[in-house]
N, C-alpha and C positions, 0 to 999 in steps of 0.2 A: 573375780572382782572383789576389793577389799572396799569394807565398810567401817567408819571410823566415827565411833559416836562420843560427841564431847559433853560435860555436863560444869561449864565454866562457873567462877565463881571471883567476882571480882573484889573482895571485899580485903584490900591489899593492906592498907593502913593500920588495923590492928592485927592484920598477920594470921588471919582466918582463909585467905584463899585458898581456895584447891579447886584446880579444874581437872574431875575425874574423866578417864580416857578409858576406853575398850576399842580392840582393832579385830575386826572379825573378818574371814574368809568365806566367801559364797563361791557355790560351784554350777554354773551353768547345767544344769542336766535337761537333756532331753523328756520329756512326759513318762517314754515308755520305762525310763533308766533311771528316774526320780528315786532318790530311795524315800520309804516311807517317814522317819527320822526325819528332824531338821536338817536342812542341807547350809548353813550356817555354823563353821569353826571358830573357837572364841581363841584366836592366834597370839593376843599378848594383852595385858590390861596395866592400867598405872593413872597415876596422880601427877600432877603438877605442883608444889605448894609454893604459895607466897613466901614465907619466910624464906626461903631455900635463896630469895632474890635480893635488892639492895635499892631497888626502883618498882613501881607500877609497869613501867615498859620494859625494864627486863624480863618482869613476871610474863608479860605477855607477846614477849617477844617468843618467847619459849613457847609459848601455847599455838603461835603460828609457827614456828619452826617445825611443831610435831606434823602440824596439820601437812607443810610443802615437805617435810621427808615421806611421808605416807602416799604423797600425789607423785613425788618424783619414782617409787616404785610401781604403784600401777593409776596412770591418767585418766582413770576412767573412773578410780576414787569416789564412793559417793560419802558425802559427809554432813551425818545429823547432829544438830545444837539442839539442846535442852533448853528452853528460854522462860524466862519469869518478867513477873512486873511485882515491882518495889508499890507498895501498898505503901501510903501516907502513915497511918498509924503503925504500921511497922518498923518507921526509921526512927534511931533514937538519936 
């Protein structure tokens, strides 16, 4: 089972986004056949960036794209978001 952990980043306008990507492989082991190691493979890792795009919605058309090609190989796909909350005194 592939696991696919996103850490978005929406901040398109001045050209600061990047939504970081890592795509990992788990392997079902039995108890007895566990090995002691993490059974967790870090199979490919990457970025997103805003500049790279010409719109907000192409930047995140991309960031769903990654997400349905990673579900189109295995459907059973689990996928973790990084999530925040915009503090008032933080926005300038």
């Amino acid at each position: 089972m592939k696991i696919l952990v996103l850490d978005p980043s929406g901040n398109f306008d001045e050209g600061k986004g990047v939504t970081g990507w890592a795509l990992f492989n788990t392997h079902m082991w039995s108890e007895e056949d566990r090995p002691q190691a993490n059974a967790f493979e870090l199979e490919d890792i990457g970025d997103i960036r805003a500049k790279d795009f010409t719109s907000p919605t192409e930047y995140w058309n991309e960031v769903v794209n990654k997400v349905m090609a990673i579900k189109a190989i295995d459907s059973e796909m689990t996928l973790v978001l990084e999530s925040y909350k915009l503090q008032a005194n933080s926005y300038r």
